[in-house]
VEXDREN-2710 file (C-alpha; in Angstrom, 1 decimal):
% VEXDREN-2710
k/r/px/py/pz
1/UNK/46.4/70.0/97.9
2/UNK/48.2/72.4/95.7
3/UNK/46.8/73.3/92.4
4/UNK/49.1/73.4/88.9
5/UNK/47.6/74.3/85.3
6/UNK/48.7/72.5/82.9
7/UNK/48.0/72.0/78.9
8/UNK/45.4/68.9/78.2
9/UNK/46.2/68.9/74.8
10/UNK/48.8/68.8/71.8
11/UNK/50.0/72.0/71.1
12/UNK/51.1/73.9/74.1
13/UNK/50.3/76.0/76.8
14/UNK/48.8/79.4/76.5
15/UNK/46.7/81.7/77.8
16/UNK/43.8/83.6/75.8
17/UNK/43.6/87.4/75.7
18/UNK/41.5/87.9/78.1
19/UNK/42.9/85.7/80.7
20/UNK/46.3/87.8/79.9
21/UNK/44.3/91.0/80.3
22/UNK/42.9/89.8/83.7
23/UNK/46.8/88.8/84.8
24/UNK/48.3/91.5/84.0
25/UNK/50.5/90.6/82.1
26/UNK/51.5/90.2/77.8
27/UNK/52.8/86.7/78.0
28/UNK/52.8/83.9/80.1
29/UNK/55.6/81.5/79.8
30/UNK/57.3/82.4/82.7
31/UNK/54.4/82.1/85.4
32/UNK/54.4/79.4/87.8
33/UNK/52.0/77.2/87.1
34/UNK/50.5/76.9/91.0
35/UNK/50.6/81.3/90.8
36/UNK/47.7/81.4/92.8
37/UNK/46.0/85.0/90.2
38/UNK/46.9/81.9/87.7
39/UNK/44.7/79.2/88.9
40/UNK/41.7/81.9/90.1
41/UNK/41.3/82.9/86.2
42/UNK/41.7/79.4/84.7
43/UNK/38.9/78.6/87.7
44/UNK/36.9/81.8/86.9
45/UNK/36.8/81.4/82.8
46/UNK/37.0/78.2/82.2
47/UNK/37.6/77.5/78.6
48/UNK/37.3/80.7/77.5
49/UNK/41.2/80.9/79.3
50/UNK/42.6/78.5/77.1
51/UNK/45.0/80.0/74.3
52/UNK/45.6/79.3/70.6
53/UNK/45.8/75.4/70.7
54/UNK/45.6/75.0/74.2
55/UNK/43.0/73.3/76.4
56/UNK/44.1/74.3/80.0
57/UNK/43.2/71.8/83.0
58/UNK/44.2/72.3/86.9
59/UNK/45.7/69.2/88.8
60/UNK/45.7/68.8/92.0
61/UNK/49.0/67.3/93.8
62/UNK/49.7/67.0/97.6
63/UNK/51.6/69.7/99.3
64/UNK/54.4/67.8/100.2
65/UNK/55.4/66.6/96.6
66/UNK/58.2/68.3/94.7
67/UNK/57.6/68.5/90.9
68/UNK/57.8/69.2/87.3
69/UNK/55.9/69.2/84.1
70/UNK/56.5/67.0/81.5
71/UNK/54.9/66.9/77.7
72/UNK/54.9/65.3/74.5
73/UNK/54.1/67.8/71.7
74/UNK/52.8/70.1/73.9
75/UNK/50.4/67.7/76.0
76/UNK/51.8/68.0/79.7
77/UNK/50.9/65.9/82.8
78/UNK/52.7/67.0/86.4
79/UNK/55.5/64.3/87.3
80/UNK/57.2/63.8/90.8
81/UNK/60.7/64.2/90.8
82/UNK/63.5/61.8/91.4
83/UNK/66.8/61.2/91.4
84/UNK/68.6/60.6/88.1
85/UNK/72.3/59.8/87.3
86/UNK/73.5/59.9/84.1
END
């Protein structure tokens, strides 16, 4: 199963200062959301990883699935992707 954090709640997905501190790093809006150093801290703090108006939560997906994120006002759920024509 692969692992993807992802924000539970309206508002958007962040990371608290610790959890940066622990990363490595000053923001996180360009991390992969299975970065393995990702899900250990989310795993390893819990809540106390979650970022101004965020509520972080790990999915787990099979391996074989290509995906995305999706969200509505900053609540985001992991989607399979598809073919679309337009």
């Amino acid at each position: 199963m692969r692992k993807i954090v992802i924000n539970n709640c309206y508002g958007g997905f962040g990371l608290s200062e610790i959890a940066l501190e622990m990363l490595g790093i000053e923001d996180c809006y360009d991390m992969e959301r299975d970065n393995p150093r990702l899900i250990e801290v989310v795993e390893n703090l819990g809540s106390k990883a979650d970022g101004l108006c965020s509520e972080l939560r790990i999915v787990e997906i099979p391996e074989n699935v290509e995906w995305h994120i999706e969200d509505y006002d900053g609540s985001e759920w992991v989607a399979e992707n598809h073919r679309t024509w337009h």
